[in-house]
Structures are given as structure tokens and as C-alpha cells.
C-alpha positions, 0 to 999 in steps of 0.5 A: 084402586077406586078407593085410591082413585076418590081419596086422590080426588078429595085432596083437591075437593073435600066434598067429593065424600060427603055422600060416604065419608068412611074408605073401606072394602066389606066382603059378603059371602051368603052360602045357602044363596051360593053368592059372594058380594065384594063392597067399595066406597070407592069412586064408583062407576057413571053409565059410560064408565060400565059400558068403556071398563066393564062392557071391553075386555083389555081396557083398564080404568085404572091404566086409563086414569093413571095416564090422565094423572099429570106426571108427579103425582104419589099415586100407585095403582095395582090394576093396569090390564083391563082382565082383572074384572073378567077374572070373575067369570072362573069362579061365578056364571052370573056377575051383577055390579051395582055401583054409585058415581058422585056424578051419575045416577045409581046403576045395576050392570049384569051379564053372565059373560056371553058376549051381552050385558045390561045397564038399568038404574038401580030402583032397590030391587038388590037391596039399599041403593049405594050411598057411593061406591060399587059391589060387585055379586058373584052367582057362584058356579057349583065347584067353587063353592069354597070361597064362601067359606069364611076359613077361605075368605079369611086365609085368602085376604091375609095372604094376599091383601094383609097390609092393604091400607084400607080396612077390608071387614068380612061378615062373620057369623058366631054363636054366643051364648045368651041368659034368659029368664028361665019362667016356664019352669016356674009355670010347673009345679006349685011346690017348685014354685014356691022355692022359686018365690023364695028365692026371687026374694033372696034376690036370686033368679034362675037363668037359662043359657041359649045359645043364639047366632049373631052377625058382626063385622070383622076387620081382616087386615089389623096388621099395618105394613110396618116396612113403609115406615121410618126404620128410627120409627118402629120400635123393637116390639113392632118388629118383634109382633111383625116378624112373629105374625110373619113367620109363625117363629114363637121365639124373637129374632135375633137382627132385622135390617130395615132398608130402602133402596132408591133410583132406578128401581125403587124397593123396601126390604125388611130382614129377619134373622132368626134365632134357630135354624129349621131342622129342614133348611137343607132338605131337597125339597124344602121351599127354597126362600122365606122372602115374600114379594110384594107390589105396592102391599099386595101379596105376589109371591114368596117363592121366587128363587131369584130374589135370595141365594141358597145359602141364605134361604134362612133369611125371612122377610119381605120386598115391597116395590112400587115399580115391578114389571108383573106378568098378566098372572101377577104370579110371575115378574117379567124382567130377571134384570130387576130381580138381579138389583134386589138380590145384590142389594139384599145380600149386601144388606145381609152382610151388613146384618151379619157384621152388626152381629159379630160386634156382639159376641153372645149373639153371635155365637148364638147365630153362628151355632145355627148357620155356620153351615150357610155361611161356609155354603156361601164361600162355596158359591158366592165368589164375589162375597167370599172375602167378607164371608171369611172374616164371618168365620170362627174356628178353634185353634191350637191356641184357642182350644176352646174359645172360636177365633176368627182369621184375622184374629189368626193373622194378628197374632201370627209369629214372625217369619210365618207366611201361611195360615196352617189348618187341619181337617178331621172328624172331630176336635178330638181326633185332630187336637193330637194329630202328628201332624201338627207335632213340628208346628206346634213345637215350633210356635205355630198356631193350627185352625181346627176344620171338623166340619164336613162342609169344611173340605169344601169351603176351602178348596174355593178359599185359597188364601185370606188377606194375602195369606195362603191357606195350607193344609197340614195333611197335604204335601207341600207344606213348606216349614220355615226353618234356619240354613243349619236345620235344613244341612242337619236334615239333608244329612239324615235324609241321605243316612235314612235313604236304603231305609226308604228304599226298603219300606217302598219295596214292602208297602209296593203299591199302598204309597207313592213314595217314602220320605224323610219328613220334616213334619213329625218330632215324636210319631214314628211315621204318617201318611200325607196325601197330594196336595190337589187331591182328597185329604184323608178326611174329604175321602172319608167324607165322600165315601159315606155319600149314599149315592156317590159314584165310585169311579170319582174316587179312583182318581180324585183320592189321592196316592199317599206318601209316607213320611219317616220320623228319623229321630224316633227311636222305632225307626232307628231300630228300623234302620240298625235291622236292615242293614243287618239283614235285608231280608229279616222276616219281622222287618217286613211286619213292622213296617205293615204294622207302622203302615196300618197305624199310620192309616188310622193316625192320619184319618184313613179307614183300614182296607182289611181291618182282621188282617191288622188285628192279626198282626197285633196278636201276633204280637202280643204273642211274642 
């Protein structure tokens, strides 16, 4: 700010730094004296200025100048509470300020902050009167010792002051090592002696390493504040050694997005999407976000859980506002209204991110192998993104097996007569490429979205429908299959002849389904189980058993009643039919249609209750 302060004044009077031209902030730590030393060449304070900011607590200098600038004037200021000097008192007992006005004398200010201070012209007794500017020597208290480690120091400023605009130098100590003329060994023996004459004369000389500590200056903040720039004016390798510098990430990113946003709030935002997802982005207790926050380039947070959604916490970067509300800590904003406006700008930004990438089809599924998981998450709790989230989403199909498609390209090649937008969950691409389920669709020309993600189950219960379209599920009831005035007679036909059967297979299974019908799904499987259309799916039962804390009264009325479904044109259940109405109470009818249950079990996704049982059956079998 001081700095801020006397470089304002120069625009309009050249002169005010002819007694210190160079602007910048030198920091002196002095262990074996327990004193840290913060130097300005800042505007400096004159005797009524120490007695008014530093003598009262709650009056900012700073707060005070900024109200005397007129209005208009491109000038921001971090300090505005007036505590901020008497921060110092947590860490030093004993503060000494020396400091030079352009318009006063050079004054020394001391006090160890017990209701008195002193004020006496500054006579070199601390060392060089200052040119111009003000340091503040802090007499460190026992315990806080570790701010005069350079590490300390170090990590401290490039935390919170990495892109302050002035160069901010640490005094830095270091060994080197130093080569000097080795004549005492020359002093020994004659002998040596002479084979050192011998070799002075080829022109050689025997060194010495020692080793000697010098002291230098160190340029703390090197990295400059690219998100302040024109996005046309940085170049692919300064956002590359940005991001890097940012994240600790080895490797490149894969899109950045480079924004301002203006009007009633005013921020800068730079975006990062990396090329590969932590192994712990969705562990409990990982950090939520990777967004810090700054006001006016310094550092405030980078926890704030506000700022981003969950499901984008992969995103890294920073927010720079000029005008955010901080609470005296500084560690907290005041005002979620304001946080409300930068989080709806950074996920739209993300969007538009997001959509840029899918142009490229590498690059993209590189992403999309990384963070499909967050995408599906944000369909899950983002209700006002889920639209344009969807057209993010790839799938394998029974017509793209193994290239990943997206909806529209679904819906752009839907065939005539098809309203719906028909998908299958399961464990694996495997396990659902050959389902029986999608025997009649895909005889029919339709084509079916491959869901084997567990998170899958999830994102479509909150994704009904896409442009129109309704989403359904090929496990479920209620599929309704498009088909002519004559299918639907022949069918009505066969369900009538196949209705004893029903009735006897129901008798059978008893409680282990719902109901047996004829179904209008299968064209080579004997038989499936399909679920109700509000409930669990197979695989989502599956899904939720496996849960390591999950409460099993859930599942006694979210796992849904199965219906069978009979396959009339196969010839197992033909023989089915001729057996029954031979003999209702043939022995080996009520086998095979346990035997069919169990099968269709395991072909519909479902887990064996009694899995010996079963093999039992097949034994028995195999016997006969």
C-alpha cells in the first residue's frame, strides 16, 4: 500500500522519488538477535502520521487515503481496518518503526504495545537512517522464533504475496566454496617444496577449497500474475510454467480458459483442466477445490467450498477480485451473494471449456477417460447444467461397439417410428452386449446405449429424457416396442394360448416374482426377469449391495418385485406348454421352470439367492 501510495503521487510530481527511486519491499531476519525486519521504500510516515495510524488502533491510513482520492481514480489498496499494524503484537513483544516522509524528518517509533509509544528523530543509532520509506523491527517473543527461518519466509511470501507487483527480496544466507592459494603447504618440507617449484614453472598451482558463507539478496515473487494480462497476450508456454508453478502437475494441461467478468462485481479467473485425475478426487476427506482466491494478488484462500461445485473439484486455478467484501481475518468473505456470482460464471466458463474440447476428438477422450465420473456427478446435482452436460456424455452402443458416441449422435440416427432412447445397465460392456434383453431391439434395427458405470444408475434416474426424447430402460417394464396392427393380433393370440402356462409357472416360483407374462422383448432367450419401472434395476441392486455401509432396511422396498417374461416362440417353452397340459403335476415341470428361473437370474444381472441349490439341479441333470 505505501508503495501503491508514493507511486500514485509520482504520476503527478516526478520528484516525490528522487530520494529513493527503486519501489520495493526487503525483508531481514537475524536469528541469533530473534529480529525480523520488513523494509519499504514507500511513501513513509511524517510525526502526525505515526501518532494518528500507528499511536490508534482501528484507524487505516490506508482507508483514509483511499477516501481522500477523488473518485475514479485506478488505485486498490489491501489495508482498510486499521489492525493490521497491531497484528504484529502476536508474534514480537517489542516493535520499533523507523520511517522517512519526503516531508518530515526521519523518526524512530517504539512501543511494546502497553498502552505508551515513543517518537524520537531517528539520530543512526539503529543503523542508516532511511533514504525514504519505513521498517518495521520486530523483537521476536520466544515461541515464534520460526519466522525467522528463511524456509518460513520463503514459503509464507510465495503463499500469500507470490504476484504482488513489487519485487519483495529476502536476505539470504549461503555457503560457496572458494579456492585459495594452498602457501602453507609450501612452507613444509624442502623436497615438497621443490616439486612445487616444478610445478609453479609448468604453470600449475595448487588450490585450496574453503568453504565461506556470503550473503545476497533474493527475489521472492519471480512469478508475475499472468491472469492480469490479455488472454491474446500469453502464450501457450506461460500458461504451461503458470499452471505448472501452480499446481506442482509435471505434466501440461489439457484447456485453460482465461476470463474476466465486469459489472457489479469485477473478477479475473484462470482455468485449468488437467490431463489426468488425482487418484484421490473423490476421497472424503481429500480438499474439496483447487481454486485459490485472491484480492488484488494476494493470496486469501484456496479452500473456500462455495466458490466451485463438487463435481468440479478437478478444476485448478485462480479468482483475482478487486472488489470482495473480507472479514477483518481476511480468511473469510463476508457476502455468499458475491460468491454466488463467481460460482455461476466459473461453471458456465467450465461448460464452454468443456465444449471447446469435445471439437477435438483425442483430447477429448483423453479428458473424458479422466473425468467422466464428474461429468455424470454433475447430472446428478447440477439441475440447471444437466442439459448441456448431456450432450458431454459418450457411450458405446449396439451400433458403436467400440467407438464412444454421444446423444445427439444417437438421436441423429434414430430410425423412423423410434420415439425413445433405449439403454442397458450392467457390470461390463461384456455382460451387456449379448443381453436377452435387447434381442427384439436389435432385431428390430434399434439401437441400445451400453451404461456400465456404477455411477451410470445414478445419472439417469435425474436424466429422464434428452431433447424430447425419453430415456428407457431396457431391464424395466414398461418398454413399450413400436410395432404394426398385425404383430400386436398374432401376439394377443399367443398370449391367450400361453395363459394356463403363466398361470402354472406362478404357482411354482410363488413369491420369487410378481407375475409371469408373455413378453414382447425376447426372440431366441426361453425366459428374463425384468424389474418395475420405479425401482432398482438388477444391476443398481447389485450396485447397492456391495455398498460397505449401506442400510438393508433400503432395499427391502427400493429393490424391485421381478416379473417374469416368457419367450413363446422358443422351443423350450413350447415343450413346456405340451408337458403341462399333459400332466399338471409332472415332477420334472416344476424342475425346469426353477432351473429357468435361475438362469434367468444370473441372464438378467441378478445374484443366486442359494447358488448350491442351483448346482444341485445341474447335476441332477447331468445325471439323466
Amino acid at each position: 500500500d505505501a508503495l501503491d501510495k508514493i507511486r500514485y503521487q509520482s504520476l503527478t510530481d516526478k520528484k516525490v522519488l528522487d530520494s529513493e527511486p527503486a519501489l520495493e519491499i526487503r525483508l531481514v531476519a537475524e536469528p541469533d538477535k530473534k529480529v525480523l525486519t520488513v523494509i519499504d521504500t514507500g511513501i513513509g510516515m511524517t510525526k502526525t502520521d505515526l501518532v494518528n495510524n500507528l499511536g490508534t488502533i482501528a484507524k487505516s491510513g490506508t482507508k483514509a487515503f483511499m477516501e481522500a482520492l477523488s473518485a475514479g481514480a485506478d488505485v486498490s489498496m489491501i489495508g482498510q481496518f486499521g489492525v493490521g499494524f497491531y497484528s504484529a503484537y502476536l508474534v514480537a513483544d517489542n516493535v520499533i518503526v523507523r520511517t522517512k516522509h519526503n516531508d518530515d524528518e526521519a523518526l524512530i517509533w517504539e512501543s511494546s504495545a502497553g498502552g505508551s509509544f515513543t517518537i524520537r528523530p531517528d539520530d543512526g543509532s539503529l543503523g542508516e537512517p532511511l533514504k525514504r520509506g519505513t521498517a518495521v523491527t520486530l523483537h521476536m517473543k520466544e515461541d515464534q522464533v520460526e519466522f525467522l527461518e528463511e524456509r518460513r519466509l520463503k514459503d509464507l511470501v510465495k503463499k500469500h504475496s507470490q504476484f504482488i507487483q513489487y519485487p519483495i527480496n529476502l536476505w539470504t544466507e549461503k555457503e560457496v566454496e572458494k579456492e585459495v592459494d594452498d602457501d602453507a603447504e609450501k612452507m613444509d618440507e624442502g623436497e615438497d617444496n621443490k616439486v612445487e617449484d616444478v610445478k609453479e614453472e609448468d604453470g600449475e598451482h595448487k588450490k585450496k577449497k574453503v568453504k565461506e558463507i556470503v550473503h545476497e539478496w533474493q527475489l521472492l515473487n519471480k512469478q508475475k500474475p499472468i491472469w492480469t494480462r490479455k488472454p491474446s497476450d500469453v502464450t501457450r508456454d506461460e500458461y504451461t510454467s503458470f499452471y505448472k508453478s501452480l499446481t506442482n502437475d509435471w505434466e501440461d494441461y489439457l484447456a485453460v480458459k482465461h476470463f474476466s467478468v465486469e459489472g457489479q462485481l469485477e473478477f479475473t479467473a484462470l482455468l485449468f483442466t488437467p490431463k489426468r485425475a488425482p487418484f484421490d478426487l473423490f476421497e472424503p476427506k481429500k480438499k474439496l477445490n483447487n481454486i485459490k482466491l485472491y484480492v488484488k494478488k494476494v493470496f486469501i484462500m484456496d479452500n473456500c467450498e462455495e466458490i466451485i461445485p463438487e463435481w468440479l473439484n478437478f478444476i485448478k486455478g485462480v479468482v483475482d477480485s478487486e472488489d470482495l467484501p473480507l472479514n477483518i481475518s481476511r480468511e473469510m468473505l463476508q457476502q455468499n451473494k458475491i460468491l454466488k456470482v463467481i460460482r455461476k460464471n466459473i461453471v458456465k466458463k467450465c461448460m464452454e471449456m468443456f465444449s471447446e474440447l469435445s471439437e477435438n476428438k483425442e483430447d477429448y477422450k483423453t479428458f473424458y477417460e479422466q473425468f467422466s465420473k464428474n461429468l455424470k456427478l454433475g447430472i446428478h446435482e447440477d439441475s440447471s447444467n444437466r442439459d448441456k452436460l448431456a450432450d458431454l456424455l459418450r457411450y458405446n452402443s449396439t451400433k458403436s461397439p467400440d467407438e464412444l458416441m454421444s446423444f445427439k449422435e444417437y438421436v441423429g440416427r434414430m430410425k423412423e417410428g423410434q420415439k425413445n432412447i433405449y439403454y442397458i445397465t450392467g457390470e461390463s460392456k461384456k455382460a451387456v452386449e449379448n443381453s436377452p434383453f435387447l434381442e427384439k431391439l436389435k432385431k428390430k434395427g434399434f439401437e441400445v446405449i451400453f451404461m456400465v458405470e456404477p455411477i451410470d444408475e445414478y445419472c439417469v434416474q435425474q436424466l429422464k429424457e434428452y431433447e424430447g426424447k425419453k430415456l428407457v430402460c431396457c431391464t424395466k417394464e414398461g418398454m413399450d416396442i413400436e410395432e404394426s396392427e398385425e404383430d400386436k393380433k398374432a401376439r394377443d393370440a399367443e398370449k391367450a394360448s400361453f395363459e394356463n402356462l403363466c398361470t402354472v409357472i406362478k404357482d411354482i416360483l410363488a413369491d420369487k416374482v410378481e407375475k409371469v407374462i408373455v413378453s414382447d422383448r425376447l426372440s431366441d432367450s426361453p425366459c428374463i426377469l425384468v424389474t418395475g419401472e420405479y425401482g432398482w434395476s438388477a444391476n443398481m441392486e447389485r450396485i447397492m449391495k456391495a455398498q460397505a455401509l449401506r442400510d438393508s432396511s433400503l432395499s427391502m422396498y427400493m429393490s424391485s418385485r421381478k416379473t417374469m417374461e416368457i419367450n413363446p416362440t422358443n422351443t423350450i417353452i413350447k415343450e413346456l406348454r405340451a408337458r403341462v397340459e399333459a400332466d399338471k403335476s409332472d415332477k420334472t415341470v416344476k424342475d425346469l421352470v426353477n432351473l429357468l428361473f435361475d438362469t434367468a437370474l444370473l441372464t438378467s444381472g441378478f445374484s443366486l439367492d442359494e447358488p448350491n441349490i442351483f448346482a444341485a439341479r445341474i447335476h441332477r441333470m447331468i445325471k439323466l
